[in-house]
PDB file of N, H, CA, C and O in Angstrom:
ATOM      1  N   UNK A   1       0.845  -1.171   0.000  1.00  0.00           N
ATOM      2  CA  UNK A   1       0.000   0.000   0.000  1.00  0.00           C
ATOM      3  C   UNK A   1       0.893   1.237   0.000  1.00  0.00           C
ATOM      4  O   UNK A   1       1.683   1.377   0.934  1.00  0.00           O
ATOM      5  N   UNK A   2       0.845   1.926  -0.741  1.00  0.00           N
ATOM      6  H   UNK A   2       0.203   1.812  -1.499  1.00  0.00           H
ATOM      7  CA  UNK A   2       1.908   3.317  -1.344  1.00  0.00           C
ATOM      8  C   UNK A   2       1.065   4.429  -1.138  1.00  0.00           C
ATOM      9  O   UNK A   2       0.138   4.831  -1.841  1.00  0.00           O
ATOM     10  N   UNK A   3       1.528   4.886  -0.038  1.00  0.00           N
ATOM     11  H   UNK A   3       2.281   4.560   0.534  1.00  0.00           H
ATOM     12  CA  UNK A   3       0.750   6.466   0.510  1.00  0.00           C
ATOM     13  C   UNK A   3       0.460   7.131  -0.350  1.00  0.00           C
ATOM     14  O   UNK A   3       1.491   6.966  -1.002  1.00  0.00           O
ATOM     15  N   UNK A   4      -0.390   8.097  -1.214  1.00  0.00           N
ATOM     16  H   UNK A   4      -1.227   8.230  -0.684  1.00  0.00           H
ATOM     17  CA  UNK A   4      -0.506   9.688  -2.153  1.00  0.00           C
ATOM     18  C   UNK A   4      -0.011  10.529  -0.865  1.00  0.00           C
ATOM     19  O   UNK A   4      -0.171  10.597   0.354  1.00  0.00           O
ATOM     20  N   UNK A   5       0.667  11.100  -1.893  1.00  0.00           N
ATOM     21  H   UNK A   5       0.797  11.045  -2.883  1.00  0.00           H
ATOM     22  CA  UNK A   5       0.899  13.006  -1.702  1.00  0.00           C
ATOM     23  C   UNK A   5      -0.349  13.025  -0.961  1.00  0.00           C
ATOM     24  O   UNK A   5      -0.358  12.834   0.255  1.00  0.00           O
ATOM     25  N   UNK A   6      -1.353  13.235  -1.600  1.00  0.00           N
ATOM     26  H   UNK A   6      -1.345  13.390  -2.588  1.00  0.00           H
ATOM     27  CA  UNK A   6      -2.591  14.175  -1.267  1.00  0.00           C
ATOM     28  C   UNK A   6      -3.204  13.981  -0.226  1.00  0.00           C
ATOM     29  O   UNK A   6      -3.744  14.917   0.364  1.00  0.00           O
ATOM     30  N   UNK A   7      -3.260  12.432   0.321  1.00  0.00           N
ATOM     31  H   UNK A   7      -2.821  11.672  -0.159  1.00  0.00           H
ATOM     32  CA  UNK A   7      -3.727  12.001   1.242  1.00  0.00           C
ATOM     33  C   UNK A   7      -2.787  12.448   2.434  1.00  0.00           C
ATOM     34  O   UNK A   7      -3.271  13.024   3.408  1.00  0.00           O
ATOM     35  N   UNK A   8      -1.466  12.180   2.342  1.00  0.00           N
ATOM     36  H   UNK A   8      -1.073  11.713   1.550  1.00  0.00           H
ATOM     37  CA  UNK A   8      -0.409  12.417   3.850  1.00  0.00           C
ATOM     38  C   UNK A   8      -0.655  13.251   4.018  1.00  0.00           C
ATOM     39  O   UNK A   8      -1.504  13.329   4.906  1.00  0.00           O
ATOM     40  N   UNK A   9      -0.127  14.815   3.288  1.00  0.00           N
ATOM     41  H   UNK A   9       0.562  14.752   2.567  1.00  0.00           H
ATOM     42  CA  UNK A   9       0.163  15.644   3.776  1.00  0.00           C
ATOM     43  C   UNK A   9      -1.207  16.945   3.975  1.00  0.00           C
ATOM     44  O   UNK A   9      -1.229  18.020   4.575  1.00  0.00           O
ATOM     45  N   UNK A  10      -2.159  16.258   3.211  1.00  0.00           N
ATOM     46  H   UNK A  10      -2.142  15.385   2.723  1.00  0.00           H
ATOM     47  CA  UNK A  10      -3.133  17.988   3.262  1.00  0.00           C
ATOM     48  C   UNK A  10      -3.975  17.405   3.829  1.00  0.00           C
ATOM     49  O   UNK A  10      -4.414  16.316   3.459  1.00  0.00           O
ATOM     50  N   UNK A  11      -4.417  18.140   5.009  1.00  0.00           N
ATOM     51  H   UNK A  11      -4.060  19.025   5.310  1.00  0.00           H
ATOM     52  CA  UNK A  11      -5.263  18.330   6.124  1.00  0.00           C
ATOM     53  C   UNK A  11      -6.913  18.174   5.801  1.00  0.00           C
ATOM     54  O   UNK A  11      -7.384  19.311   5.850  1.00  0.00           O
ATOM     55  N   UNK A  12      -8.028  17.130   5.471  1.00  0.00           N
ATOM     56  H   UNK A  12      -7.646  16.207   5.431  1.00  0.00           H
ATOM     57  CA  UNK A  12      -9.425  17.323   5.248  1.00  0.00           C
ATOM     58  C   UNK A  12     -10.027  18.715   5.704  1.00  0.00           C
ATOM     59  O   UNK A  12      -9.945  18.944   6.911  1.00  0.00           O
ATOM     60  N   UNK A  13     -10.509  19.497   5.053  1.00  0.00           N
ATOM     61  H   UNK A  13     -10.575  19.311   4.072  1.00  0.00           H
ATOM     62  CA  UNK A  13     -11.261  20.323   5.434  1.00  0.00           C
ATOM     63  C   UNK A  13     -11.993  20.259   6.113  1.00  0.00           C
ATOM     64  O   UNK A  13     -12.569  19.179   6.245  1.00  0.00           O
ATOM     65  N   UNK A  14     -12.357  21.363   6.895  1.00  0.00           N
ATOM     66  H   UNK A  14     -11.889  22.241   6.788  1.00  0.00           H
ATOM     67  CA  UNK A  14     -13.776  20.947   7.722  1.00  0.00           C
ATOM     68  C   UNK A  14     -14.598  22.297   7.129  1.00  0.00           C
ATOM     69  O   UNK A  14     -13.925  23.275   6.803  1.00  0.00           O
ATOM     70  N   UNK A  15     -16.096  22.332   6.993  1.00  0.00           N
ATOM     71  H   UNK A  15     -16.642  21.537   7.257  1.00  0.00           H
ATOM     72  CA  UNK A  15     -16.682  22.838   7.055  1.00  0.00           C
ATOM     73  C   UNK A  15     -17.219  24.674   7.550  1.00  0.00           C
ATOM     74  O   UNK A  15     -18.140  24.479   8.343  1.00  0.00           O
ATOM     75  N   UNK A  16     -17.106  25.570   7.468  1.00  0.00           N
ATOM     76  H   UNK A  16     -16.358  25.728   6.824  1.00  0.00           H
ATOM     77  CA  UNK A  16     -17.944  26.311   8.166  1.00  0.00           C
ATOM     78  C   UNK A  16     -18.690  26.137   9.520  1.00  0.00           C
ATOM     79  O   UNK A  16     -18.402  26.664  10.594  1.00  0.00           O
ATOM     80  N   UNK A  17     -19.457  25.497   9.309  1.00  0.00           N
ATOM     81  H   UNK A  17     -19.691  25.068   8.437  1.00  0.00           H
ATOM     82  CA  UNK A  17     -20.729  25.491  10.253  1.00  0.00           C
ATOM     83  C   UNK A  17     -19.934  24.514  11.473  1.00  0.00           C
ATOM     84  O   UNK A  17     -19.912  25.009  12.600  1.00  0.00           O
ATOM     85  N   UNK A  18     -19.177  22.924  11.251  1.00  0.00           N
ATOM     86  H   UNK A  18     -19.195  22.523  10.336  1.00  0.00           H
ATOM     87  CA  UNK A  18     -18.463  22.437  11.969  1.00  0.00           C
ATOM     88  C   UNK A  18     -17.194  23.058  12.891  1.00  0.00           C
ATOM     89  O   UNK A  18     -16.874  22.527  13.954  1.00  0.00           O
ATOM     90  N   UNK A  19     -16.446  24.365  12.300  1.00  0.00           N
ATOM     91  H   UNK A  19     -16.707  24.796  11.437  1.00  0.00           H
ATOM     92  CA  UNK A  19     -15.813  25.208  13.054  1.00  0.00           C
ATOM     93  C   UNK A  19     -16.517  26.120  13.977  1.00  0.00           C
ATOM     94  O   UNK A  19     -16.174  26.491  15.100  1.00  0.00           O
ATOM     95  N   UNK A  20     -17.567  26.409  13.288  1.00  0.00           N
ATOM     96  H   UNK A  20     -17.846  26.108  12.376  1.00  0.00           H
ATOM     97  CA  UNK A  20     -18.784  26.929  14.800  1.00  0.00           C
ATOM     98  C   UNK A  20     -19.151  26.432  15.486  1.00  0.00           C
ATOM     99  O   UNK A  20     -19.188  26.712  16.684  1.00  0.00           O
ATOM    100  N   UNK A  21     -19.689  25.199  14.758  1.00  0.00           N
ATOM    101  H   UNK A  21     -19.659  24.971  13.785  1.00  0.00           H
ATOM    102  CA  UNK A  21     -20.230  24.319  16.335  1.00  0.00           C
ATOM    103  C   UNK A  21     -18.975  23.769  17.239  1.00  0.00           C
ATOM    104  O   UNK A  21     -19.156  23.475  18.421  1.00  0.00           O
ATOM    105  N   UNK A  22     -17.725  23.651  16.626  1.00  0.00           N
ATOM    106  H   UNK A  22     -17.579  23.890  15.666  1.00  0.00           H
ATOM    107  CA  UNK A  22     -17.024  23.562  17.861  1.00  0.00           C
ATOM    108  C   UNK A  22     -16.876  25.023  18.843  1.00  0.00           C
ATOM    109  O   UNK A  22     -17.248  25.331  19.975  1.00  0.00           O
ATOM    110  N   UNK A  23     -16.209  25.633  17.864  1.00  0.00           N
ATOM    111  H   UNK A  23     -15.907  25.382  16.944  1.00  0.00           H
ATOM    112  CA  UNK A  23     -16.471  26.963  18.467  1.00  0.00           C
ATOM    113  C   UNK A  23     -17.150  27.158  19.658  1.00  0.00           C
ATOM    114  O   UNK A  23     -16.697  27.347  20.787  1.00  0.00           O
ATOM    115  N   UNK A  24     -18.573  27.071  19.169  1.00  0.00           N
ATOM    116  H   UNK A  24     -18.941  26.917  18.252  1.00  0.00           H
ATOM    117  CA  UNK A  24     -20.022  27.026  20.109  1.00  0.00           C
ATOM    118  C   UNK A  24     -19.491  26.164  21.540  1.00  0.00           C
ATOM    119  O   UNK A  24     -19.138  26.482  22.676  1.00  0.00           O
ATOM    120  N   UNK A  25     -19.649  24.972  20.812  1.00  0.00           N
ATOM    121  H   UNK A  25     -19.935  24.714  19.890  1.00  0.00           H
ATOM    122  CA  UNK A  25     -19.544  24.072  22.140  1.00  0.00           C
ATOM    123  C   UNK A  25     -18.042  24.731  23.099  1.00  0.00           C
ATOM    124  O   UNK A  25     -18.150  25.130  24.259  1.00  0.00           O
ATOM    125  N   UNK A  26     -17.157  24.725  22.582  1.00  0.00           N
ATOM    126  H   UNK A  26     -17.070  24.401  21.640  1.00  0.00           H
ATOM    127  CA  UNK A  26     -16.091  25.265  23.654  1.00  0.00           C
ATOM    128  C   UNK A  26     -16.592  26.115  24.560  1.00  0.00           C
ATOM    129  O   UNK A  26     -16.530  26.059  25.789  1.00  0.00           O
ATOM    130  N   UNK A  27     -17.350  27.311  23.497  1.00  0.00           N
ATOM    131  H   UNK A  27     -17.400  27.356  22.499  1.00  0.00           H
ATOM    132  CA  UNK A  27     -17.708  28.729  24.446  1.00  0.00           C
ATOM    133  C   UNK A  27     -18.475  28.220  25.607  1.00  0.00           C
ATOM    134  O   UNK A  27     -18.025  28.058  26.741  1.00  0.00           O
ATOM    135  N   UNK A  28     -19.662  27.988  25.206  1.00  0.00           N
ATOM    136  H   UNK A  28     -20.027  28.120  24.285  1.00  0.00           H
ATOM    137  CA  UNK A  28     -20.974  26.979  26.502  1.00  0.00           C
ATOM    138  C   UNK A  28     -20.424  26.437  27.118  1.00  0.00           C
ATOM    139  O   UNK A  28     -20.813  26.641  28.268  1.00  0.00           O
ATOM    140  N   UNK A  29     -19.059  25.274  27.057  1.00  0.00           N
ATOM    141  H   UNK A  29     -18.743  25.108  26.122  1.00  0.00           H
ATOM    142  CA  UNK A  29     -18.306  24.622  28.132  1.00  0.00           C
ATOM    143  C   UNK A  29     -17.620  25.937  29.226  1.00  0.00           C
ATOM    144  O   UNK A  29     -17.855  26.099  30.423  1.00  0.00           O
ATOM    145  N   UNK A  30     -16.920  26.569  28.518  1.00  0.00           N
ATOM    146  H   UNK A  30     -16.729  26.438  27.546  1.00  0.00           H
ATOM    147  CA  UNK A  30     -16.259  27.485  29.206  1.00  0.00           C
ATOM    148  C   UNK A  30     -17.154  28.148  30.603  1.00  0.00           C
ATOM    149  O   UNK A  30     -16.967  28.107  31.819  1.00  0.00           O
ATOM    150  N   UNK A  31     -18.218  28.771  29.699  1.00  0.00           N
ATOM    151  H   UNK A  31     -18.369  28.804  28.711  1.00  0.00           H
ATOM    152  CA  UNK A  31     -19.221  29.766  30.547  1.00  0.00           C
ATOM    153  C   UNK A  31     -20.051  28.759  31.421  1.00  0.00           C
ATOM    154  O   UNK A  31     -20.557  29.182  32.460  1.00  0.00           O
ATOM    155  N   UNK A  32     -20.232  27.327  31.018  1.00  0.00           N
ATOM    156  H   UNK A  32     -19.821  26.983  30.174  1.00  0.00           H
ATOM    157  CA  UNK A  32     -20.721  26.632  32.484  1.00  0.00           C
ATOM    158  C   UNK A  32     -19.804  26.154  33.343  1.00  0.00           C
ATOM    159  O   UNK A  32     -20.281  25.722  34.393  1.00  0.00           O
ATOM    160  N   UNK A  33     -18.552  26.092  33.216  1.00  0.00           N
ATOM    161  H   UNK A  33     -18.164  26.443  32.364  1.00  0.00           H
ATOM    162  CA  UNK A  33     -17.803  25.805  34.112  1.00  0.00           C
ATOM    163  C   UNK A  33     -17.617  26.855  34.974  1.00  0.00           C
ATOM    164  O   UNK A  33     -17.646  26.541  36.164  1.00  0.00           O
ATOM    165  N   UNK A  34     -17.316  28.752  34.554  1.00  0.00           N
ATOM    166  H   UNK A  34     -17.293  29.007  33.588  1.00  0.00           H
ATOM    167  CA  UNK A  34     -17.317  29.884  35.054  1.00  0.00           C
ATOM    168  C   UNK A  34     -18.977  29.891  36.226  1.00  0.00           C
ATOM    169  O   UNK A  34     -19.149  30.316  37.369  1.00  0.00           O
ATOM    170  N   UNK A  35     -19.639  29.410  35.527  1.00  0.00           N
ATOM    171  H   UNK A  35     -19.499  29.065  34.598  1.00  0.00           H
ATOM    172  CA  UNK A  35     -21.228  29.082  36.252  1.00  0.00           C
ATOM    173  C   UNK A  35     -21.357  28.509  37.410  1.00  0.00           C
ATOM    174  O   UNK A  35     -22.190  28.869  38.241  1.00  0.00           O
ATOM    175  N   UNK A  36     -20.415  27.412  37.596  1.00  0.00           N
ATOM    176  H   UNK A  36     -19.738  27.119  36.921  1.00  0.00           H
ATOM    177  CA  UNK A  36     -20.624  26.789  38.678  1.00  0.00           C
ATOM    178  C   UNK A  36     -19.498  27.063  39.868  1.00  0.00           C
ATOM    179  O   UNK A  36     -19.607  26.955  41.089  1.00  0.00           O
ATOM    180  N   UNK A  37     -17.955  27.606  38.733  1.00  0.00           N
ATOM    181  H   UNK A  37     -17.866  27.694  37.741  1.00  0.00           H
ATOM    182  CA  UNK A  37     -17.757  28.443  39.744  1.00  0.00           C
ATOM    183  C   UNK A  37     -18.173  29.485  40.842  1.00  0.00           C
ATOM    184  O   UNK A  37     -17.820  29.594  42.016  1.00  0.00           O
ATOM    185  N   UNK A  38     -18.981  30.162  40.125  1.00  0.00           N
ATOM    186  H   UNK A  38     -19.268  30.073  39.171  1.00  0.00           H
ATOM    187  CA  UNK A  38     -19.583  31.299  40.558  1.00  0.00           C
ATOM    188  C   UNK A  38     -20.511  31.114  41.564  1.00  0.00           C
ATOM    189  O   UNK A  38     -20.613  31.713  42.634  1.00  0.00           O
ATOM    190  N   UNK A  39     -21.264  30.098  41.041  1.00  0.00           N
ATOM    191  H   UNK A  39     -21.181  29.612  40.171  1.00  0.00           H
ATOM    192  CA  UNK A  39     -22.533  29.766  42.156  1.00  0.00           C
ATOM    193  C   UNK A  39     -21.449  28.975  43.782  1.00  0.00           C
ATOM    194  O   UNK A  39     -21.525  29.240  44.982  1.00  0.00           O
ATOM    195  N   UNK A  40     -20.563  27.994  43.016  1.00  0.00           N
ATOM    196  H   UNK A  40     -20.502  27.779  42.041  1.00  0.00           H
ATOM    197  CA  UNK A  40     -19.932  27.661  44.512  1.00  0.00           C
ATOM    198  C   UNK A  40     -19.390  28.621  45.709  1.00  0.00           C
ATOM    199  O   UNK A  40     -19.435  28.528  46.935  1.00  0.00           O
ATOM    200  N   UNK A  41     -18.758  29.762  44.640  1.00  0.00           N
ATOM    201  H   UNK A  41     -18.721  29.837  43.644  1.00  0.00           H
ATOM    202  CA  UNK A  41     -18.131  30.892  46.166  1.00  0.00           C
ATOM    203  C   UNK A  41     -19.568  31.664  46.409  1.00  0.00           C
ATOM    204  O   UNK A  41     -19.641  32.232  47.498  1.00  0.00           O
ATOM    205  N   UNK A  42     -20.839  31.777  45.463  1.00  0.00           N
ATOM    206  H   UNK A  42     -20.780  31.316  44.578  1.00  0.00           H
ATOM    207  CA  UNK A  42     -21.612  32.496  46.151  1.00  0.00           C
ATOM    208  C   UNK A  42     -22.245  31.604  47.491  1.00  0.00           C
ATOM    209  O   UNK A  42     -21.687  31.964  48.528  1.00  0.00           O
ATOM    210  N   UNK A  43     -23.157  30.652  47.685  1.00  0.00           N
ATOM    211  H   UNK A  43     -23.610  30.359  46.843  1.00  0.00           H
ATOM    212  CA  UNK A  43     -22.669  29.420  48.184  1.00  0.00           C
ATOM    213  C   UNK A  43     -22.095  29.897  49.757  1.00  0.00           C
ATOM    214  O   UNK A  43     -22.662  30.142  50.822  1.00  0.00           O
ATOM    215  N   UNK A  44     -20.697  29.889  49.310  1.00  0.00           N
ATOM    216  H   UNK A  44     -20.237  29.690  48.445  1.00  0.00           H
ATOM    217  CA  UNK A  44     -19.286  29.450  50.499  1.00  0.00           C
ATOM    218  C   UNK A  44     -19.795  31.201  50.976  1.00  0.00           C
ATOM    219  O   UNK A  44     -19.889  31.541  52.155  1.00  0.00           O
ATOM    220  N   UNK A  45     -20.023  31.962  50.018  1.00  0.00           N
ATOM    221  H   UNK A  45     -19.947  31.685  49.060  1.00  0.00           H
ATOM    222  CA  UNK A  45     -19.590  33.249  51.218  1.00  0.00           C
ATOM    223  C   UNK A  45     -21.390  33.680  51.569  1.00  0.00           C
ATOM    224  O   UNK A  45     -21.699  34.781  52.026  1.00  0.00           O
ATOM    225  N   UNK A  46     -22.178  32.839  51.324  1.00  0.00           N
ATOM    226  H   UNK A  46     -21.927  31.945  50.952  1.00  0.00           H
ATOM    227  CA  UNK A  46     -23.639  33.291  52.040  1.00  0.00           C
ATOM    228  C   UNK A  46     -23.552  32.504  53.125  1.00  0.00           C
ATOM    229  O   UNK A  46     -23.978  32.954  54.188  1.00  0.00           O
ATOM    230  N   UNK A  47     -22.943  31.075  53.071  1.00  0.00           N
ATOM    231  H   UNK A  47     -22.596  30.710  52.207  1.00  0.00           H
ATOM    232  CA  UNK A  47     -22.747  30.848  54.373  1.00  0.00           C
ATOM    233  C   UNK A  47     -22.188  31.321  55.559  1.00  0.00           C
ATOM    234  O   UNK A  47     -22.507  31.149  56.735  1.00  0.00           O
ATOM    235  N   UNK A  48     -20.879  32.245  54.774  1.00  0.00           N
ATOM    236  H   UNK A  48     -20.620  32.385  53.818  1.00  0.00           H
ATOM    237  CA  UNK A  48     -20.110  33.044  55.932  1.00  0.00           C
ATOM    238  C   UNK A  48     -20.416  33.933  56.348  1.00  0.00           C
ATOM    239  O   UNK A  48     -20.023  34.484  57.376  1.00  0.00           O
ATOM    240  N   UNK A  49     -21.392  34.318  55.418  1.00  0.00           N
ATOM    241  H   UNK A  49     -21.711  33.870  54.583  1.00  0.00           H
ATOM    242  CA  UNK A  49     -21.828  35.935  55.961  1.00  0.00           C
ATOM    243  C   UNK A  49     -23.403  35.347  57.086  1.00  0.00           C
ATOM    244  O   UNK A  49     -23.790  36.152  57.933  1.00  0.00           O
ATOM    245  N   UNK A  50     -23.961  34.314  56.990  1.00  0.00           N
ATOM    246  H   UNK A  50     -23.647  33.660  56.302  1.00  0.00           H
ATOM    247  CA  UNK A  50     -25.280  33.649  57.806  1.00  0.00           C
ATOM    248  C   UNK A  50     -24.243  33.677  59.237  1.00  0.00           C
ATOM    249  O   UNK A  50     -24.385  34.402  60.222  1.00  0.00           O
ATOM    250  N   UNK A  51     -23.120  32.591  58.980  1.00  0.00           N
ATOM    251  H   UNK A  51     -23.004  32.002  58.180  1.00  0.00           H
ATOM    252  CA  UNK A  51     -22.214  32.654  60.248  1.00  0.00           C
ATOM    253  C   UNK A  51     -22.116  33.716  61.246  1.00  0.00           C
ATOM    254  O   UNK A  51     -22.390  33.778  62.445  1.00  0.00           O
ATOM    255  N   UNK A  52     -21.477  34.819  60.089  1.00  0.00           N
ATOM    256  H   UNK A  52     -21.255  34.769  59.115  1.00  0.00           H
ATOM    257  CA  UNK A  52     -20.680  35.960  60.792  1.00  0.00           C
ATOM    258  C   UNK A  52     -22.100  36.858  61.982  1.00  0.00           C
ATOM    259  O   UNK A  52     -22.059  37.435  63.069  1.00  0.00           O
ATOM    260  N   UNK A  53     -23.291  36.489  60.892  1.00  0.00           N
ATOM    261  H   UNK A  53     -23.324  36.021  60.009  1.00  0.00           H
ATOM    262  CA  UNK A  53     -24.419  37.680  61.423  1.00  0.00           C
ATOM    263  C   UNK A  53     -24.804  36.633  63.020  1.00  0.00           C
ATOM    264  O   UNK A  53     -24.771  37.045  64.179  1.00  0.00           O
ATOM    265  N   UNK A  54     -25.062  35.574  62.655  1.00  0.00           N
ATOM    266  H   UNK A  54     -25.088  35.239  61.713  1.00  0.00           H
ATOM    267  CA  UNK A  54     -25.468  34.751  63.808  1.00  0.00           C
ATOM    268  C   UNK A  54     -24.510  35.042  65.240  1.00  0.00           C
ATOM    269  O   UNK A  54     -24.975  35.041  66.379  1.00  0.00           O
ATOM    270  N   UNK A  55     -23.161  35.272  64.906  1.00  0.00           N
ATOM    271  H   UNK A  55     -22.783  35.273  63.980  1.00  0.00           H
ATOM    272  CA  UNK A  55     -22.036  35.167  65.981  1.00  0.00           C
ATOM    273  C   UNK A  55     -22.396  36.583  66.306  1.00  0.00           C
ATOM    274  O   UNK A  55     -22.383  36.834  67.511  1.00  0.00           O
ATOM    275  N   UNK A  56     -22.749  37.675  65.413  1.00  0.00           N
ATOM    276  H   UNK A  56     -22.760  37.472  64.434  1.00  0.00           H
ATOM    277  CA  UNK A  56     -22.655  39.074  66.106  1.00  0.00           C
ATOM    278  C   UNK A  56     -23.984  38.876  67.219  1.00  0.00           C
ATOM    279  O   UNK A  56     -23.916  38.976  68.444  1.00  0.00           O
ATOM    280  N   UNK A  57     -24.998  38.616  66.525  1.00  0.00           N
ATOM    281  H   UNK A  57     -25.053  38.534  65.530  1.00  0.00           H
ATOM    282  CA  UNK A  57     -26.468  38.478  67.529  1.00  0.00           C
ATOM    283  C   UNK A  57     -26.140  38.153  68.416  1.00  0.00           C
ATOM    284  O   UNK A  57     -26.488  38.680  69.473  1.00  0.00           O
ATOM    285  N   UNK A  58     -25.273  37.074  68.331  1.00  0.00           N
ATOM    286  H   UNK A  58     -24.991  36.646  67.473  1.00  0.00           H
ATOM    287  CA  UNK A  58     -25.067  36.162  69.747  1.00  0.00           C
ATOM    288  C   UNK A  58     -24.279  36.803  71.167  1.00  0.00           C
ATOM    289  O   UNK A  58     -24.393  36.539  72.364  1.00  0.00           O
ATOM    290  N   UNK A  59     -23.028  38.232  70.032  1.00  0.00           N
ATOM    291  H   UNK A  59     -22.935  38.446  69.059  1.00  0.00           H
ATOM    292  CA  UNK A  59     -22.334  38.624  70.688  1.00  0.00           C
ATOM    293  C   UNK A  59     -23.451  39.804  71.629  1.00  0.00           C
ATOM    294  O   UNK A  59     -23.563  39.550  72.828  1.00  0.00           O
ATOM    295  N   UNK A  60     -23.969  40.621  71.265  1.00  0.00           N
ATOM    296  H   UNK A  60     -23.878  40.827  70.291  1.00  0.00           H
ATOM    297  CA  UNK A  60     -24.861  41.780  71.069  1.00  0.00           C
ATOM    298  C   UNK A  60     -25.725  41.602  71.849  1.00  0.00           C
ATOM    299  O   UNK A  60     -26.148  42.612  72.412  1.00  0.00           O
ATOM    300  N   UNK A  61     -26.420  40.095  72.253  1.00  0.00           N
ATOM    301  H   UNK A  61     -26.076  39.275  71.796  1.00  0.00           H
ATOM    302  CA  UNK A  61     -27.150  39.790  73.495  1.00  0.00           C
ATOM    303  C   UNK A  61     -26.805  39.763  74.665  1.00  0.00           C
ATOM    304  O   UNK A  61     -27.449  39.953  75.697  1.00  0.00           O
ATOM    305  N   UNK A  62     -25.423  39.443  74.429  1.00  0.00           N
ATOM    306  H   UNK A  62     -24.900  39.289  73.590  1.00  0.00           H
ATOM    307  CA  UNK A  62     -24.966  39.305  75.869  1.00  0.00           C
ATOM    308  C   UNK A  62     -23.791  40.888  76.326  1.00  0.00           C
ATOM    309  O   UNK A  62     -23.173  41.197  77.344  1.00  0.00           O
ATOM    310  N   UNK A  63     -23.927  41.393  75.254  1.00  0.00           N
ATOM    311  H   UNK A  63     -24.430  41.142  74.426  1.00  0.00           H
ATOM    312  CA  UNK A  63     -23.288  42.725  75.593  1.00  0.00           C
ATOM    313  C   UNK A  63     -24.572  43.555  76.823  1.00  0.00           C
ATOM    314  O   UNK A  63     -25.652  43.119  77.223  1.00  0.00           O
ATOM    315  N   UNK A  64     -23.777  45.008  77.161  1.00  0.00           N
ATOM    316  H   UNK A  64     -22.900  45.362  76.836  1.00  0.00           H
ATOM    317  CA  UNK A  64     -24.784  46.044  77.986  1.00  0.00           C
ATOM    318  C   UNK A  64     -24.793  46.626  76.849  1.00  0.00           C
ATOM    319  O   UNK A  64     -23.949  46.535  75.957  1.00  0.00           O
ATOM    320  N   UNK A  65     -26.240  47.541  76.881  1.00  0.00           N
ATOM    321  H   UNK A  65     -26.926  47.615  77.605  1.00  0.00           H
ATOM    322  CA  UNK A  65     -26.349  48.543  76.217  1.00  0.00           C
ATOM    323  C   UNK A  65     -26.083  49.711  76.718  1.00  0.00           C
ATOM    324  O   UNK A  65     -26.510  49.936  77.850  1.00  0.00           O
ATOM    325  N   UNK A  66     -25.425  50.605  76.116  1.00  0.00           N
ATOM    326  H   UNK A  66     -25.078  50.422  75.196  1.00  0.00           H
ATOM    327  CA  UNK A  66     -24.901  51.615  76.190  1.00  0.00           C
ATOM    328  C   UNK A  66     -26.183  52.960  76.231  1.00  0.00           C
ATOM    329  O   UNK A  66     -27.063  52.887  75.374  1.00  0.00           O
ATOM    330  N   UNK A  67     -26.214  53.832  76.980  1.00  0.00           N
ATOM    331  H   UNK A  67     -25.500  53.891  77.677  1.00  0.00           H
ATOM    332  CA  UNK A  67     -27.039  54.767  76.587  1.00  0.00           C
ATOM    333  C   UNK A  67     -26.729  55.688  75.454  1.00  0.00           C
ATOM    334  O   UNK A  67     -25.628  56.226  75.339  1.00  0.00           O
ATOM    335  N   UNK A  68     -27.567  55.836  74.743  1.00  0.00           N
ATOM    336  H   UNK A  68     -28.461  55.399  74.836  1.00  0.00           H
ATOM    337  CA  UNK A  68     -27.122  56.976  73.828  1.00  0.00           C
ATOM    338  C   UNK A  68     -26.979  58.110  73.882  1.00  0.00           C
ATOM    339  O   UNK A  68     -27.776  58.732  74.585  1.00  0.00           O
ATOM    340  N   UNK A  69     -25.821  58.913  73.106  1.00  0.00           N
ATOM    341  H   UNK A  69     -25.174  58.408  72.534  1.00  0.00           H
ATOM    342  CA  UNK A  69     -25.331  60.242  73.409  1.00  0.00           C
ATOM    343  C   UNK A  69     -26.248  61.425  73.313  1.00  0.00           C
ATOM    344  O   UNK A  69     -26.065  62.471  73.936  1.00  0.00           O
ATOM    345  N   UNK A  70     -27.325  61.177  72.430  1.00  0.00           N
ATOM    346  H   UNK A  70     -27.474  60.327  71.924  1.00  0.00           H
ATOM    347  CA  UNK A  70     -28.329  62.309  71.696  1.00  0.00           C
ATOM    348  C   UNK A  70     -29.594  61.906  72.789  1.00  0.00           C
ATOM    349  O   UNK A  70     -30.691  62.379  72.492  1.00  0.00           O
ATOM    350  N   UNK A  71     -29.516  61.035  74.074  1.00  0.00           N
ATOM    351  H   UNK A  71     -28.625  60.651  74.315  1.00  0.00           H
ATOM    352  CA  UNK A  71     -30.524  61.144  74.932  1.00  0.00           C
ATOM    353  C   UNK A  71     -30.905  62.826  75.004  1.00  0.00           C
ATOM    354  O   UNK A  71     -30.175  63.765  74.689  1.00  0.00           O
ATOM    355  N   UNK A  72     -32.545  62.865  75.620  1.00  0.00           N
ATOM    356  H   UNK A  72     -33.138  62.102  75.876  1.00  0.00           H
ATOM    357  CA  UNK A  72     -32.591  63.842  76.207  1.00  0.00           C
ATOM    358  C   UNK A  72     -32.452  64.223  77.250  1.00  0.00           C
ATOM    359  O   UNK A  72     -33.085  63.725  78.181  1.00  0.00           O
ATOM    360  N   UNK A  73     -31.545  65.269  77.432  1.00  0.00           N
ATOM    361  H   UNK A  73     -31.032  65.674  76.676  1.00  0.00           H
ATOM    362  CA  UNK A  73     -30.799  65.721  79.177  1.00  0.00           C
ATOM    363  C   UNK A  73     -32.550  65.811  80.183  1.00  0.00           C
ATOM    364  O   UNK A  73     -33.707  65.692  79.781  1.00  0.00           O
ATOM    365  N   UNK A  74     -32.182  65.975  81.068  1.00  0.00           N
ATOM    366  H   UNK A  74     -31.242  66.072  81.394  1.00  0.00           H
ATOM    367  CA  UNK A  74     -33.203  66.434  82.041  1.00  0.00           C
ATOM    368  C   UNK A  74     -32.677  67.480  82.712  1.00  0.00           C
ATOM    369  O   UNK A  74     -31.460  67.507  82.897  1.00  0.00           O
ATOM    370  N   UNK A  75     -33.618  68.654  83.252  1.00  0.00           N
ATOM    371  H   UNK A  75     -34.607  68.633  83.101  1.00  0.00           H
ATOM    372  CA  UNK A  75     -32.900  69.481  84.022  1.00  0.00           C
ATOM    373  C   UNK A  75     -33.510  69.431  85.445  1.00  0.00           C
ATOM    374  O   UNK A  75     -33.024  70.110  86.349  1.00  0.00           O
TER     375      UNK A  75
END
C-alpha cells in the first residue's frame, strides 16, 4: 500500500458550520464551568456571611447597652 501526496500531507477540510459548532460548544463549556464556579463561592460566602451575622447576635445579646449620646438631658 503506497501512501498519495494528497492524502499524507493535506489536512481534510472541515466545514464552516463544523468550526462553529465547535467553536459554540467550547464557548458553553467554558461559561458553564465559570457558572458553577460562581454559584460555589456564592454558596461558600452566604454561608459566611449567615455565620458571621449569627455570631454578632449572639455577641450583642450578651453585651450592655450603652445609653445613647443624643438622649434627652433632664434638668
Amino acid at each position: 500500500m503506497k501512501p498519495t501526496p494528497e492524502a499524507a500531507f493535506k489536512p481534510a477540510r472541515t466545514s464552516a458550520s463544523d468550526k462553529a459548532a465547535a467553536t459554540d460548544h467550547t464557548a458553553r463549556t467554558i461559561v458553564a464551568a465559570e457558572k458553577v464556579a460562581r454559584d460555589k463561592k456564592t454558596e461558600k460566602l452566604k454561608a459566611q456571611r449567615l455565620e458571621r451575622a449569627a455570631a454578632e447576635t449572639a455577641t450583642a445579646s450578651t453585651d450592655t447597652v450603652k445609653p445613647s449620646r443624643n438622649s434627652p438631658k433632664t434638668k
